[in-house]
Structure formats: C-alpha cells, structure tokens
PyMOL commands that place a pseudoatom at each C-alpha (Angstrom):
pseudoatom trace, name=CA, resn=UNK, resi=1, chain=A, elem=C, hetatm=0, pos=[71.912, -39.172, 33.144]
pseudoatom trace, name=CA, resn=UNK, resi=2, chain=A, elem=C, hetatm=0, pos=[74.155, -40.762, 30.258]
pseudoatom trace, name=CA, resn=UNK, resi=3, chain=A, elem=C, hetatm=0, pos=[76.301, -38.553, 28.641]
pseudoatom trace, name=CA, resn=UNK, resi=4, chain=A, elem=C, hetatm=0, pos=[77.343, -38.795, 25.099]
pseudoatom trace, name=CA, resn=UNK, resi=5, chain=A, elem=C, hetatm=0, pos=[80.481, -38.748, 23.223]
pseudoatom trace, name=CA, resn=UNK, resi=6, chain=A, elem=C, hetatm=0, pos=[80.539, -35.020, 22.784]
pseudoatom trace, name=CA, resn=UNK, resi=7, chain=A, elem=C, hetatm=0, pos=[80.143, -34.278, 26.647]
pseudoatom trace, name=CA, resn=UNK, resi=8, chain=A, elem=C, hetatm=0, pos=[82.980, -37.069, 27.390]
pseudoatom trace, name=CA, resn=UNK, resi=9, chain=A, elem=C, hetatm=0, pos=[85.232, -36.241, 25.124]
pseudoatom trace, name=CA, resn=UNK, resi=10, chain=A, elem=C, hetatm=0, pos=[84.626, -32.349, 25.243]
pseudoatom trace, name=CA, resn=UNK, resi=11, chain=A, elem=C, hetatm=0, pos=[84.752, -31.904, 29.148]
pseudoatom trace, name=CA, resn=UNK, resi=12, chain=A, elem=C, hetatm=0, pos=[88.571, -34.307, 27.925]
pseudoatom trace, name=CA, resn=UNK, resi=13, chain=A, elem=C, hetatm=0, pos=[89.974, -31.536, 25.941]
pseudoatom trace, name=CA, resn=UNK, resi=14, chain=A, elem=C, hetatm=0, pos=[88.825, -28.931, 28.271]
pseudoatom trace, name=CA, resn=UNK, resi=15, chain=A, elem=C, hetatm=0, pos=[91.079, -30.450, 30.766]
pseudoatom trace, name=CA, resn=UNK, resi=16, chain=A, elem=C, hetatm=0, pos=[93.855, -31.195, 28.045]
pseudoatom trace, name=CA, resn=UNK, resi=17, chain=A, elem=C, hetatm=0, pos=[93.407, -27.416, 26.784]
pseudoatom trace, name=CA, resn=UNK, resi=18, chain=A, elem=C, hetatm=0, pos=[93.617, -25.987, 30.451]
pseudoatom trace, name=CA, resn=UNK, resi=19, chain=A, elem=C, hetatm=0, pos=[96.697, -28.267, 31.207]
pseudoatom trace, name=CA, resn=UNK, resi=20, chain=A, elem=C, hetatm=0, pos=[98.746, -27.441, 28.435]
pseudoatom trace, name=CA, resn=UNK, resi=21, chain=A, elem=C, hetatm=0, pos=[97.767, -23.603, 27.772]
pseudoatom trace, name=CA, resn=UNK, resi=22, chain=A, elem=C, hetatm=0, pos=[100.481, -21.754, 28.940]
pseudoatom trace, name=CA, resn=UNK, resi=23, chain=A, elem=C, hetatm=0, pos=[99.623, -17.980, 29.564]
pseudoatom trace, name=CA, resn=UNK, resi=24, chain=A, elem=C, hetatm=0, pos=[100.114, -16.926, 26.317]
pseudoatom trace, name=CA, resn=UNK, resi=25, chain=A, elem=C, hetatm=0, pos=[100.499, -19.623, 24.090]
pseudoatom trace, name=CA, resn=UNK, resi=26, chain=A, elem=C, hetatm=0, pos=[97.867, -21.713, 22.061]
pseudoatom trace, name=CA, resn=UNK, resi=27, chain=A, elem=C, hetatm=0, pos=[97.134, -25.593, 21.959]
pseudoatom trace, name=CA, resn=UNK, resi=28, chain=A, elem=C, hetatm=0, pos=[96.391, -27.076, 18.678]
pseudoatom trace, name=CA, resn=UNK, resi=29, chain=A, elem=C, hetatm=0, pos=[93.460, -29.281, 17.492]
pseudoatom trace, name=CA, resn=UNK, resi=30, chain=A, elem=C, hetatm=0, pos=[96.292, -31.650, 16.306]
pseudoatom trace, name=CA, resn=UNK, resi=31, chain=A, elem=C, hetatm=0, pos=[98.001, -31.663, 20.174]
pseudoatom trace, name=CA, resn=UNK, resi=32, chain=A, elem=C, hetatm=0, pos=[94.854, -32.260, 21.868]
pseudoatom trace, name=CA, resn=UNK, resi=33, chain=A, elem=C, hetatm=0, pos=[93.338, -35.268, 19.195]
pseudoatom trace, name=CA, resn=UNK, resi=34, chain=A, elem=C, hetatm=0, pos=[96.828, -36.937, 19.465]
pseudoatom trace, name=CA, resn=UNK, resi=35, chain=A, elem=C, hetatm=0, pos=[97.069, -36.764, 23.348]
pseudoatom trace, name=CA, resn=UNK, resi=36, chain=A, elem=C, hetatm=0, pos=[93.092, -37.746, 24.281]
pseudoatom trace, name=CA, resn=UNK, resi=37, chain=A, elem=C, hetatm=0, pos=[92.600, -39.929, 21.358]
pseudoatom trace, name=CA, resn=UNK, resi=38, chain=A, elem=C, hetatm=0, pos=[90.129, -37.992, 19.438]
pseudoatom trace, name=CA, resn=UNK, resi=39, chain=A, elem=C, hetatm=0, pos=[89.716, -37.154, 16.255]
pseudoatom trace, name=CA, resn=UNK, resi=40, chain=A, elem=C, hetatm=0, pos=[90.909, -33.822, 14.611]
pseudoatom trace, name=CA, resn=UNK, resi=41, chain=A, elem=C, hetatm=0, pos=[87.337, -33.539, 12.796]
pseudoatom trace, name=CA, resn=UNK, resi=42, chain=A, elem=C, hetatm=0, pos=[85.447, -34.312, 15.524]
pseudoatom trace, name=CA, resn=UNK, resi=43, chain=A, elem=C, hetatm=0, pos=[87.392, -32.192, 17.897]
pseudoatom trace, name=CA, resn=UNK, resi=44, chain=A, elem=C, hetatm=0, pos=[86.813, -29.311, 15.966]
pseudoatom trace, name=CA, resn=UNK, resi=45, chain=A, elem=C, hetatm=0, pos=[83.017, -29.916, 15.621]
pseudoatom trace, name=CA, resn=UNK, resi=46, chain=A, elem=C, hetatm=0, pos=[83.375, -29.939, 19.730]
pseudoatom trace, name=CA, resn=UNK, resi=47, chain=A, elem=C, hetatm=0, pos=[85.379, -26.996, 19.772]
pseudoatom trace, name=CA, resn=UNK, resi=48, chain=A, elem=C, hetatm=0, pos=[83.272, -24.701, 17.502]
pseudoatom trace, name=CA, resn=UNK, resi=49, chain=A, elem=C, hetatm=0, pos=[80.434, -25.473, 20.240]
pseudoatom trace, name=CA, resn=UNK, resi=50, chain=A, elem=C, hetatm=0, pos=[82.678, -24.656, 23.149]
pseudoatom trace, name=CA, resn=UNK, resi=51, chain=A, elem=C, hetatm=0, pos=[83.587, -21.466, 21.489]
pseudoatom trace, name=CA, resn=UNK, resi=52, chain=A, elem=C, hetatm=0, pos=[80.141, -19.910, 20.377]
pseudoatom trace, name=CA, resn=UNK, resi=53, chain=A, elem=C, hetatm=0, pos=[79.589, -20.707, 23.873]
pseudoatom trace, name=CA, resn=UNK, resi=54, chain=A, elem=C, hetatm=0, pos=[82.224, -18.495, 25.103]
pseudoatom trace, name=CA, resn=UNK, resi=55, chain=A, elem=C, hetatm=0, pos=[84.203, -20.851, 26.962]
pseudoatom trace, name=CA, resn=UNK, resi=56, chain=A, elem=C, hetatm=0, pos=[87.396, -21.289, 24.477]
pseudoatom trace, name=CA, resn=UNK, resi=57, chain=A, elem=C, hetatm=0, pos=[88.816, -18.608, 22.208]
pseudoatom trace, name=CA, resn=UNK, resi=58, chain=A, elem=C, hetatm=0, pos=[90.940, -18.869, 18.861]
pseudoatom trace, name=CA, resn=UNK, resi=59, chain=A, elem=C, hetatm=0, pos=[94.672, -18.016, 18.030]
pseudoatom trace, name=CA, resn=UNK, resi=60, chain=A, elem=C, hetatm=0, pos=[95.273, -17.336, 14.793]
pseudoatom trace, name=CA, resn=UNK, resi=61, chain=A, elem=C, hetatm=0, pos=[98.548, -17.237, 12.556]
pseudoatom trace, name=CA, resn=UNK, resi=62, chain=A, elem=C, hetatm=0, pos=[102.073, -19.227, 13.613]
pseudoatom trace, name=CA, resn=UNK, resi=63, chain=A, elem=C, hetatm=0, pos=[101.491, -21.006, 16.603]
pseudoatom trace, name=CA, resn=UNK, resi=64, chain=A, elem=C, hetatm=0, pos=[97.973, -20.688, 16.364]
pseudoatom trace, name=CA, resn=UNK, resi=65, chain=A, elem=C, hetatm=0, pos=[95.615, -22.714, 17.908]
pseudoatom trace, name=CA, resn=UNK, resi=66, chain=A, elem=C, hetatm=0, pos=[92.841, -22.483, 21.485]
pseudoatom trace, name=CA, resn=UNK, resi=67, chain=A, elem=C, hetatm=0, pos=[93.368, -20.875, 24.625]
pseudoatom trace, name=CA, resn=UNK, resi=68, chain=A, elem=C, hetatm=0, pos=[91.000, -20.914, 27.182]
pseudoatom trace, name=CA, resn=UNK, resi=69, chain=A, elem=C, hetatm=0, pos=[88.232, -18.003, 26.814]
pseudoatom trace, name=CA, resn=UNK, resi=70, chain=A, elem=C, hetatm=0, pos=[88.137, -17.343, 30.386]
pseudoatom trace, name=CA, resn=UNK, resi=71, chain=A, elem=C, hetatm=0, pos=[90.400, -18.459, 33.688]
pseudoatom trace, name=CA, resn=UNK, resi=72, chain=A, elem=C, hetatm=0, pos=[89.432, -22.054, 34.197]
pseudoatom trace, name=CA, resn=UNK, resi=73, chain=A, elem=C, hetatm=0, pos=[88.156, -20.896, 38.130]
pseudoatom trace, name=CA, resn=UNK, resi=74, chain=A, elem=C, hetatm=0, pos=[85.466, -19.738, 36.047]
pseudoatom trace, name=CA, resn=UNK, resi=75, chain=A, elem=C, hetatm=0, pos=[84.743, -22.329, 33.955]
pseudoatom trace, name=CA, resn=UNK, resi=76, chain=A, elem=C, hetatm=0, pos=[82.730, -25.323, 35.407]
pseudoatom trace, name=CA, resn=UNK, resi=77, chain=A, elem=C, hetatm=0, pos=[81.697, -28.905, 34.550]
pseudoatom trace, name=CA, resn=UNK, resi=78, chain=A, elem=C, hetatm=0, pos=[78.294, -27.895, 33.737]
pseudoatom trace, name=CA, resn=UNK, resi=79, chain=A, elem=C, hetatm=0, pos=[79.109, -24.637, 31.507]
pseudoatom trace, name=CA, resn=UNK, resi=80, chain=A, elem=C, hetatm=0, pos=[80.862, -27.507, 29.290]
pseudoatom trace, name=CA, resn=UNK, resi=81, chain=A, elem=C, hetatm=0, pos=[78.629, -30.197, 29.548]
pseudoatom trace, name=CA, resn=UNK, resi=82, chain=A, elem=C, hetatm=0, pos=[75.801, -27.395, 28.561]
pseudoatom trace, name=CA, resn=UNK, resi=83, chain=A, elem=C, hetatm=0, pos=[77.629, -26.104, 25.541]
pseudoatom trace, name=CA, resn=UNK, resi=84, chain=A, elem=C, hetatm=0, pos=[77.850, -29.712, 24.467]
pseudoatom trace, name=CA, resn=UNK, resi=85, chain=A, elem=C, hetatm=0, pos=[75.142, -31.557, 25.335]
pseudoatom trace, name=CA, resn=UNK, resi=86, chain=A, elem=C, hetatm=0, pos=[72.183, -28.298, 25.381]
pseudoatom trace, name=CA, resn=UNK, resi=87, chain=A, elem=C, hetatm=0, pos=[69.867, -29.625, 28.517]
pseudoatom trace, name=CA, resn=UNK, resi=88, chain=A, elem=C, hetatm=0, pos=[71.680, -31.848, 31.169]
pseudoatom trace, name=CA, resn=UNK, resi=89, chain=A, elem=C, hetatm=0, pos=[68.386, -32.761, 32.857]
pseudoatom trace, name=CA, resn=UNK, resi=90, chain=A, elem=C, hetatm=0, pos=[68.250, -36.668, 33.604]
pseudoatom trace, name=CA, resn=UNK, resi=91, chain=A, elem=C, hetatm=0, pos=[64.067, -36.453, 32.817]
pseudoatom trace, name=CA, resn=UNK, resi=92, chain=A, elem=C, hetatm=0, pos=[61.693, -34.335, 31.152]
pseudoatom trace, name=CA, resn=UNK, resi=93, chain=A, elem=C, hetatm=0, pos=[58.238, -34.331, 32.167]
pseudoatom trace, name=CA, resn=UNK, resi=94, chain=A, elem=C, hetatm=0, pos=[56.526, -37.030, 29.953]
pseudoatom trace, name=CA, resn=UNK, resi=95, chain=A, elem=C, hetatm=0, pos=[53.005, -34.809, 30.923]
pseudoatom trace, name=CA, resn=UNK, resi=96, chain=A, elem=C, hetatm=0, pos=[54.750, -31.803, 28.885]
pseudoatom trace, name=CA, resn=UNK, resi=97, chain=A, elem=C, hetatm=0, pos=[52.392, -30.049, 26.462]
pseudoatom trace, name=CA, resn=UNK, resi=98, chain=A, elem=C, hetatm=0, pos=[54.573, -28.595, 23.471]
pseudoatom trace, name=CA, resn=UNK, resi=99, chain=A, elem=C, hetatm=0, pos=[54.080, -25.312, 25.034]
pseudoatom trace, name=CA, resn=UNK, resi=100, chain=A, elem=C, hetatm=0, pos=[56.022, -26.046, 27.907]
pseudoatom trace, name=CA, resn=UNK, resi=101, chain=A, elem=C, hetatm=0, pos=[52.574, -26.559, 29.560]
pseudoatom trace, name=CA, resn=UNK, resi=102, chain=A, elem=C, hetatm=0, pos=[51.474, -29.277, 32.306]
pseudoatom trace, name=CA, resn=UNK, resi=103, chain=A, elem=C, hetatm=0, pos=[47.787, -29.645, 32.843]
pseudoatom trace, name=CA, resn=UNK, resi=104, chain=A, elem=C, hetatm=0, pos=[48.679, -32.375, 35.735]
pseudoatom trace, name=CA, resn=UNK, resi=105, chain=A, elem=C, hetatm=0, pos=[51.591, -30.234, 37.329]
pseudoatom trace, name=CA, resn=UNK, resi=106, chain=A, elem=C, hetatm=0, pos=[49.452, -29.504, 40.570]
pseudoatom trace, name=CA, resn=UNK, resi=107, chain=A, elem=C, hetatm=0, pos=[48.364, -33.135, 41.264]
pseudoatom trace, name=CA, resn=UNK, resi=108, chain=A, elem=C, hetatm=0, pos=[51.463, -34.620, 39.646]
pseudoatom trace, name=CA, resn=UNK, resi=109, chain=A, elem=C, hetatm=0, pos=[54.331, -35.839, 42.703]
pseudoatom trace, name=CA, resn=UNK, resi=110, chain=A, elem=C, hetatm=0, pos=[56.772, -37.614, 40.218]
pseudoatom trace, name=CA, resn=UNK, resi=111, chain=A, elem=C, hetatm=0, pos=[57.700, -34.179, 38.932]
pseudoatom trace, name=CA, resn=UNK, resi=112, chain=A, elem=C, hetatm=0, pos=[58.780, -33.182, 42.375]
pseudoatom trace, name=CA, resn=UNK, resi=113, chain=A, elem=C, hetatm=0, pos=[61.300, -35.850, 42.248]
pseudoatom trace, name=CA, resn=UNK, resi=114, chain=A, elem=C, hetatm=0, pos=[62.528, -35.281, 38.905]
pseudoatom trace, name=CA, resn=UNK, resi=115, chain=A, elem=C, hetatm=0, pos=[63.000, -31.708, 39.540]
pseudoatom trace, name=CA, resn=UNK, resi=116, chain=A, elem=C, hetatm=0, pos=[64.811, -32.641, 42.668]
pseudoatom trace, name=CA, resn=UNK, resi=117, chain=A, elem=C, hetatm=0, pos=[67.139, -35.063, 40.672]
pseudoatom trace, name=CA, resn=UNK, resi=118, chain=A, elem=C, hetatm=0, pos=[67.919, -32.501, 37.823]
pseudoatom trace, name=CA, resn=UNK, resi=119, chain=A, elem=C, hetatm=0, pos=[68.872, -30.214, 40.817]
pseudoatom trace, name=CA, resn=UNK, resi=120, chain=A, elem=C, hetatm=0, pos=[71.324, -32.089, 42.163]
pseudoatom trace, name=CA, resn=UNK, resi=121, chain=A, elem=C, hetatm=0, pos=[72.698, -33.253, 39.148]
pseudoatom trace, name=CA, resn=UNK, resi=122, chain=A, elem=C, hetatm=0, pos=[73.144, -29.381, 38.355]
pseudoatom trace, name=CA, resn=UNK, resi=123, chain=A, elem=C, hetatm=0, pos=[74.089, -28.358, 41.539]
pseudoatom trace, name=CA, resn=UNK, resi=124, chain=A, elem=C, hetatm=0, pos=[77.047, -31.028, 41.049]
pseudoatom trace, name=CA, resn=UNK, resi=125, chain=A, elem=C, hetatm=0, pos=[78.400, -30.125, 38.045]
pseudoatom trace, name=CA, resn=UNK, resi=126, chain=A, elem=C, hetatm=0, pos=[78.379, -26.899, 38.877]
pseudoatom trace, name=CA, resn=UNK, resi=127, chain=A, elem=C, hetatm=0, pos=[80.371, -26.814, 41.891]
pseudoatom trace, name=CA, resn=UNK, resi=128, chain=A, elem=C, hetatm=0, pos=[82.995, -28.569, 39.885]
pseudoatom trace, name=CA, resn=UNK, resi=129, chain=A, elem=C, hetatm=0, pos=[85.209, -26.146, 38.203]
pseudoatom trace, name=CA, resn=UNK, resi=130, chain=A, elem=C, hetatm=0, pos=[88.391, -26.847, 35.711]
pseudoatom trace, name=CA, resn=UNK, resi=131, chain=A, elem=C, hetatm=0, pos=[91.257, -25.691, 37.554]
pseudoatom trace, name=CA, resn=UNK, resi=132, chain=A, elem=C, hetatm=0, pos=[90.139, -28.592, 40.442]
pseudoatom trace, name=CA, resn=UNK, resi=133, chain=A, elem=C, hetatm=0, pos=[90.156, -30.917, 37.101]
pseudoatom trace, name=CA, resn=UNK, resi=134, chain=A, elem=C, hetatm=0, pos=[92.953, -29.593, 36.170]
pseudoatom trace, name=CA, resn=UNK, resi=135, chain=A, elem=C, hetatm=0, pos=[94.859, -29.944, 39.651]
pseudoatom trace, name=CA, resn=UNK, resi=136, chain=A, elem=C, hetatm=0, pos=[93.527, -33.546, 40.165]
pseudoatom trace, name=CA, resn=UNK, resi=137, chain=A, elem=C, hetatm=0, pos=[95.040, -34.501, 37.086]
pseudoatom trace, name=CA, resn=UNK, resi=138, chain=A, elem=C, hetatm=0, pos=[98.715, -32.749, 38.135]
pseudoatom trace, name=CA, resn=UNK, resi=139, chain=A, elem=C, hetatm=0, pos=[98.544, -34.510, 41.496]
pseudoatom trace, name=CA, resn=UNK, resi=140, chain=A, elem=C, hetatm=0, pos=[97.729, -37.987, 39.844]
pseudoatom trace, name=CA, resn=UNK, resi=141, chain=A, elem=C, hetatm=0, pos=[100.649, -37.405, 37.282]
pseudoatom trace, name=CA, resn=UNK, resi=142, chain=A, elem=C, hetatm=0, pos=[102.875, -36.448, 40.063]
pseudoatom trace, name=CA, resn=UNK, resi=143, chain=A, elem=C, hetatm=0, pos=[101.739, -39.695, 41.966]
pseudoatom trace, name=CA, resn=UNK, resi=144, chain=A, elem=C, hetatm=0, pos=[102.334, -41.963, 38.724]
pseudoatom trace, name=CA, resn=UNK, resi=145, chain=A, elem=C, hetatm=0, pos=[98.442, -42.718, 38.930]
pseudoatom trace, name=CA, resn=UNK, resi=146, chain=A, elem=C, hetatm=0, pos=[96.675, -43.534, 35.132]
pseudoatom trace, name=CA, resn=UNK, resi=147, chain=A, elem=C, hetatm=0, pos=[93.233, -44.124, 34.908]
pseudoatom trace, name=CA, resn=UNK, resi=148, chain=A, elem=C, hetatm=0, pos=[93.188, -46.066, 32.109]
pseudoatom trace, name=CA, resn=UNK, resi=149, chain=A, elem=C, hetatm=0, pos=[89.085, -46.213, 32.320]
pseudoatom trace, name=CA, resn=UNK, resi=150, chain=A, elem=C, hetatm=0, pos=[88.839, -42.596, 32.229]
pseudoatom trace, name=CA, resn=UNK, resi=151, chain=A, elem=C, hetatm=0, pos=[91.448, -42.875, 28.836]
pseudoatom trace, name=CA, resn=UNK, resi=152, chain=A, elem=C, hetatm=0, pos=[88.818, -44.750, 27.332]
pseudoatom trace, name=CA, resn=UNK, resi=153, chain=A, elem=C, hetatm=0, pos=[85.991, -42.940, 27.100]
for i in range(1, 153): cmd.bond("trace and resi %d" % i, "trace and resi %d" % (i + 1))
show_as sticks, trace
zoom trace
C-alpha cells in the first residue's frame, strides 16, 4: 500500500492539530502549513475532507480556526487515512465484475490472500489512535529526537 500526498500530509496535521489544540482554543490553517510545510491551499482542500468526515470541526470569528471534532482516543490512523484516501485496501480483485460481482470467487485462492493483507493493513491502522501519535511525538520532543525523514514527506 503507497499512500499519497493527501494521506501523508493529512494524518501530519492531524497530529499538528491534536498537539497544539488546547481545550478551547483553535489552530489555524496558516499555523499548521507553516509548522508541517504544507501549503495553506492544499491544507484546506485536506481539511474540508477531514471535516465532512467528522473528524475536525471549525471555529469561526477572532481566533478562529480547527479543533479536533472528537477526543483524539477516538480518532484513529485509519478514520484519517479513510477520509483522505476513500479505500485503503493494498489490492482489488482484478476478477471484479462492475457490479461488485466475482464469477471465479469460489475457485479463486489469490483473493484469500488479498483479503488477508487488506485485513491486516486495517486492523493496523486501526489500532493506532492520535493521542499515541500525539504522545510519541511529546516524548521524542522531550528526548531532543527529529525525524527529519518523517519532516519530509
């Protein structure tokens, strides 16, 4: 599975948002794109996802900006990478009919193993939530650690 920009950068300012959204306060567009290195317009394109998806709400007026829609417990990897990137399956059947049908599903045994790998690759995301982001990031800026690899994607 290869994610693209909007997953790698959106699942970013998740992490940015949850870091720096204090209780009651707001994070601007501005704030995030200047800290992750994103731009504002294409932040906003990745926002407006994120948001009809329920996972980030809007502030208006002074000190207006995003907050997080929900507690970030509740929020994991996959719910963003969803809202972003729609299906997060590695394959799709090539044997699909546009129906959804598959006359070779009962005699087909690659399709058991790319149902197994879309499992897992759900299963993982899943059990990652954003507060754990969130607290792996604390505890690497309390240790002085940078990934500068991660900053570059």
């Amino acid at each position: 599975m290869k994610l693209s920009t909007k997953g790698r950068y959106g699942l970013r300012a998740m992490i940015d948002l949850a870091l720096h959204c204090e209780s009651e306060h707001a994070v601007s567009i501005q704030s995030i794109a200047e800290r992750q290195q994103i731009s504002e317009s294409y932040l906003e394109q990745l926002v407006r996802r994120l948001r009809t998806a329920g996972l980030v709400k809007s502030v208006r007026g002074a000190g207006g900006g995003y907050q997080l829609a929900r507690p970030a417990d509740g929020i994991s990897v996959g719910d963003i990478l969803r809202a972003l990137e729609g299906s997060i399956d590695a394959v799709t059947c090539g044997g699909t009919d546009h129906d959804g049908s598959c006359g070779q599903a009962d005699l087909c045994v690659t399709r058991i193993v790319w149902e197994r790998v879309n499992r897992a690759i759900e299963e993982s995301v899943d059990s990652i939530t954003l507060d754990q982001l969130v607290e792996e990031s604390r505890e690497r800026q309390r240790a002085g650690v940078v990934d500068r690899k991660e900053c570059a994607n």
